[in-house]
Backbone as CSV, one residue per row, in Angstrom:
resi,resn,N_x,N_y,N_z,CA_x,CA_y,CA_z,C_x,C_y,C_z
1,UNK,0.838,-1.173,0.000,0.000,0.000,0.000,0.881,1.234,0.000
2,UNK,0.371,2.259,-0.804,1.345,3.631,-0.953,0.477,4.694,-1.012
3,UNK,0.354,5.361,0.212,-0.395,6.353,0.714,0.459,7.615,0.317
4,UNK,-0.256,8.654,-0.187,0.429,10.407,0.114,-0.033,11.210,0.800
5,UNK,0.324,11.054,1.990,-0.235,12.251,2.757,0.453,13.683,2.209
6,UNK,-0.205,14.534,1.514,0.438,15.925,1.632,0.130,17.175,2.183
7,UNK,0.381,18.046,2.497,0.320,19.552,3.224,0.491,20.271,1.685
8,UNK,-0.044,21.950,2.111,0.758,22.629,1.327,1.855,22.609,0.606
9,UNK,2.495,22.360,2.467,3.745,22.982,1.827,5.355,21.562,1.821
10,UNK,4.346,20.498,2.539,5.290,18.884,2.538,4.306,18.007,2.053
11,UNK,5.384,17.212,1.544,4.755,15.617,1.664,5.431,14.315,1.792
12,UNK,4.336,13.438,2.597,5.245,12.783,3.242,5.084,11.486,2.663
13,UNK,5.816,10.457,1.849,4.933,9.003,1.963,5.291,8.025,2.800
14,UNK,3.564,7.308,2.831,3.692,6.651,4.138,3.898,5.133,3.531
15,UNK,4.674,4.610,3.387,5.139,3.385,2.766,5.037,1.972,3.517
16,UNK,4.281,1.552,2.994,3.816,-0.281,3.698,4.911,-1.044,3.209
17,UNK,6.268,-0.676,3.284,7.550,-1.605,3.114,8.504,-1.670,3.783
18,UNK,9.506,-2.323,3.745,10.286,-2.623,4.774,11.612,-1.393,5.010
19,UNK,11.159,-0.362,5.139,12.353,0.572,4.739,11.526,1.941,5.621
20,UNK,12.866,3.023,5.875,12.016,4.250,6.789,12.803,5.123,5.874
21,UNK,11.150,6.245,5.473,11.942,7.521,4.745,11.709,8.568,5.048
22,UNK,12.253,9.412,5.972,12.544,10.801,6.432,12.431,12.110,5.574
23,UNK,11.390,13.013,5.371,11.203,13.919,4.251,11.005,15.281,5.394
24,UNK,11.890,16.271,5.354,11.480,17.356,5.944,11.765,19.014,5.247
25,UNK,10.742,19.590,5.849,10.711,20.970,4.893,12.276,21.371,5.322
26,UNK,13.051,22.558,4.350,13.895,23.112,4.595,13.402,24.626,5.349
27,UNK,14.473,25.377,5.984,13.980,26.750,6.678,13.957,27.640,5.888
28,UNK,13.233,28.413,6.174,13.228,29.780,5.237,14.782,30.097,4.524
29,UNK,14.836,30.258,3.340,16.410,30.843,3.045,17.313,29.843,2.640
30,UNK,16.530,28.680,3.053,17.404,27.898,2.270,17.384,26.370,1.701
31,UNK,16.040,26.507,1.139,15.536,25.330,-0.109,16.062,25.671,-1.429
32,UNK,16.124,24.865,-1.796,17.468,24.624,-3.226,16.426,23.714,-4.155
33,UNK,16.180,23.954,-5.351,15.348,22.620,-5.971,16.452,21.613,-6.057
34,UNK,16.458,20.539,-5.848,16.406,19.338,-6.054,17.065,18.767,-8.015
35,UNK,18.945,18.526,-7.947,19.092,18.550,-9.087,19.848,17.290,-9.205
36,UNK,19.671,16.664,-10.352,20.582,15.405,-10.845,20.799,14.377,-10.506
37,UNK,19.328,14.208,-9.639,19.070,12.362,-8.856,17.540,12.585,-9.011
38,UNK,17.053,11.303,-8.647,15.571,10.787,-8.795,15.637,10.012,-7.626
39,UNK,14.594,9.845,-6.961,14.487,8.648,-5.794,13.343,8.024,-6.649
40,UNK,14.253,6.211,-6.741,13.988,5.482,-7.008,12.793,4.158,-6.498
41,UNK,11.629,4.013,-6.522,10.667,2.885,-6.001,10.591,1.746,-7.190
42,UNK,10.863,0.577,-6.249,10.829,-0.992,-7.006,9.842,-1.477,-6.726
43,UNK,9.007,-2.111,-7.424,7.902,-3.097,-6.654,8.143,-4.314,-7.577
44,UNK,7.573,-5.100,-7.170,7.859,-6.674,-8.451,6.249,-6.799,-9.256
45,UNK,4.910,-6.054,-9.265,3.908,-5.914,-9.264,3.834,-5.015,-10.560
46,UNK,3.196,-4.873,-11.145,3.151,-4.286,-12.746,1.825,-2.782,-12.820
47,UNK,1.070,-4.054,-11.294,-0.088,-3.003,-11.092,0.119,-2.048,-10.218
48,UNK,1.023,-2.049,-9.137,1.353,-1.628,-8.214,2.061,-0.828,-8.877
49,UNK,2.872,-0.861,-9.861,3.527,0.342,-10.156,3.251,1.403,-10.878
50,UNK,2.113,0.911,-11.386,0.990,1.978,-12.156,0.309,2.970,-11.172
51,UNK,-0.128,1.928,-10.206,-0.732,2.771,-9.061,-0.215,3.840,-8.087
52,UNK,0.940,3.659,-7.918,2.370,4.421,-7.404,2.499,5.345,-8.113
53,UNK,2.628,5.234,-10.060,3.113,6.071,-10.974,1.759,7.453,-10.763
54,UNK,0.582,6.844,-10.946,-0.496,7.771,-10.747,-0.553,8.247,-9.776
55,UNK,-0.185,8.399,-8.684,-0.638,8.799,-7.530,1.009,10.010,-6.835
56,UNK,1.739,9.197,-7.537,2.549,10.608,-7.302,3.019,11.378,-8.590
57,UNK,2.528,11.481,-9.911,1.900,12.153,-10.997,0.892,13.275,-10.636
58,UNK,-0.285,12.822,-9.784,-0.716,13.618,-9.595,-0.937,15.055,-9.265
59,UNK,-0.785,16.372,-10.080,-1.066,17.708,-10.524,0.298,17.690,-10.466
60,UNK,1.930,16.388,-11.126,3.029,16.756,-11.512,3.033,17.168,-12.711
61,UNK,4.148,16.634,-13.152,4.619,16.469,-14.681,5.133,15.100,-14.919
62,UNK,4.782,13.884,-15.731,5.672,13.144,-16.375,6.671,13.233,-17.331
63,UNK,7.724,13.030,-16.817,8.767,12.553,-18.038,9.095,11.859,-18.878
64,UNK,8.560,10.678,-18.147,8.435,9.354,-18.701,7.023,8.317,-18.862
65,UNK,6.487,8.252,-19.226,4.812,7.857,-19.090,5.557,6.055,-18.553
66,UNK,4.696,5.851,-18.057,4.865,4.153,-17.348,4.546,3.171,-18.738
67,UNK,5.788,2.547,-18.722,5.718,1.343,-19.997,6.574,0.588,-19.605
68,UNK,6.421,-0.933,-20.669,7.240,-1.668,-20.661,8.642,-1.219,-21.016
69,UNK,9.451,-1.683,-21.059,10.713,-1.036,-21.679,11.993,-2.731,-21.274
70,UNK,12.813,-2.752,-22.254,13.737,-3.571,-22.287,14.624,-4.545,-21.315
71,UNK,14.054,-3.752,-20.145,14.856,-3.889,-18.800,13.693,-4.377,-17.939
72,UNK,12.866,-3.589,-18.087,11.871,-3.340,-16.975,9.913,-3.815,-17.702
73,UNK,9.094,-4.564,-16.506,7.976,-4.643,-17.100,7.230,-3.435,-17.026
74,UNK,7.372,-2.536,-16.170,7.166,-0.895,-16.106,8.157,-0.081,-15.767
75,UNK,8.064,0.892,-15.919,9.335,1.713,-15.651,8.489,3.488,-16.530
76,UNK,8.601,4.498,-15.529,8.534,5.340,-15.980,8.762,6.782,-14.881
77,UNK,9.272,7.743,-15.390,9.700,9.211,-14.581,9.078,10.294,-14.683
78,UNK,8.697,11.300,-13.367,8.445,11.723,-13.174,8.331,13.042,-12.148
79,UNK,8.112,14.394,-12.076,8.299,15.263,-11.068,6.900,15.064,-10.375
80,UNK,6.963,15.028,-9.040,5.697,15.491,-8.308,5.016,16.330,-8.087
81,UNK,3.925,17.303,-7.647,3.435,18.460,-7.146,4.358,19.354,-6.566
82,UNK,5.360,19.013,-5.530,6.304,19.335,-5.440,8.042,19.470,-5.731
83,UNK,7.741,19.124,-7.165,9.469,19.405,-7.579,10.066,18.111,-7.520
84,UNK,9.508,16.925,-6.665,10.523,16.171,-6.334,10.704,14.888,-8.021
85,UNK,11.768,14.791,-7.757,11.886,13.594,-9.156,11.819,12.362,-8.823
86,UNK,11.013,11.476,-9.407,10.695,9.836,-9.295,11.054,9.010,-10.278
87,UNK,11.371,7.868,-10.172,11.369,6.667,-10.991,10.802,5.698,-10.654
88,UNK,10.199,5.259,-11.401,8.944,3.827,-10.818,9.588,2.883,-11.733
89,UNK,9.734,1.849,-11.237,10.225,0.839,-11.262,9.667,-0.743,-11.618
90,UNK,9.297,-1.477,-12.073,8.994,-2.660,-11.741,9.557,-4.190,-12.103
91,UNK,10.613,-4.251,-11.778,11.769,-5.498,-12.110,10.922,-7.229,-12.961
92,UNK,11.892,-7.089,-13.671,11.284,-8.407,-14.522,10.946,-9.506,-14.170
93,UNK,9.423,-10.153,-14.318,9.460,-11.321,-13.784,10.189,-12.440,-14.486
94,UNK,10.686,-13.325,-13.632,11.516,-14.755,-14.049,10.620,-15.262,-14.547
């Protein structure tokens, strides 16, 4: 399950996986956009990563629309509502 809780002015996701991810606003004076990395999400699920892709798409921009691709059974990039850059992921089944 991949929940977005967002605020104005944060957002946080609340991730049903085995991992902890720490997201906090910067102080006045000194937020920087965000350049020349993507944070990366894997799932092994084809649907799950559609559902992920849409949901943090939402009022972004895609870069990459979610498709199959050579490597990957989905795979596609994207900025969020807030600036941040994504890659969705979904590793090949055996």
């Amino acid at each position: 399950m991949f929940q977005l809780n967002c605020t104005t002015k944060s957002c946080t996701p609340a991730l049903n996986w085995k991992i902890a991810s720490l997201w906090a606003d910067c102080p006045p004076g000194y937020f920087e956009p965000p350049q020349g990395f993507y944070v990366q999400v894997s799932v092994s699920d084809p649907d799950e990563a559609e559902r992920i892709f849409r949901a943090l798409a939402e009022n972004g921009k895609v870069k990459m629309a979610i498709a199959q691709t050579f490597w990957s059974v989905r795979f596609g990039m994207l900025v969020d509502q807030f600036g941040k850059l994504w890659m969705v992921n979904c590793d090949q089944v055996a």
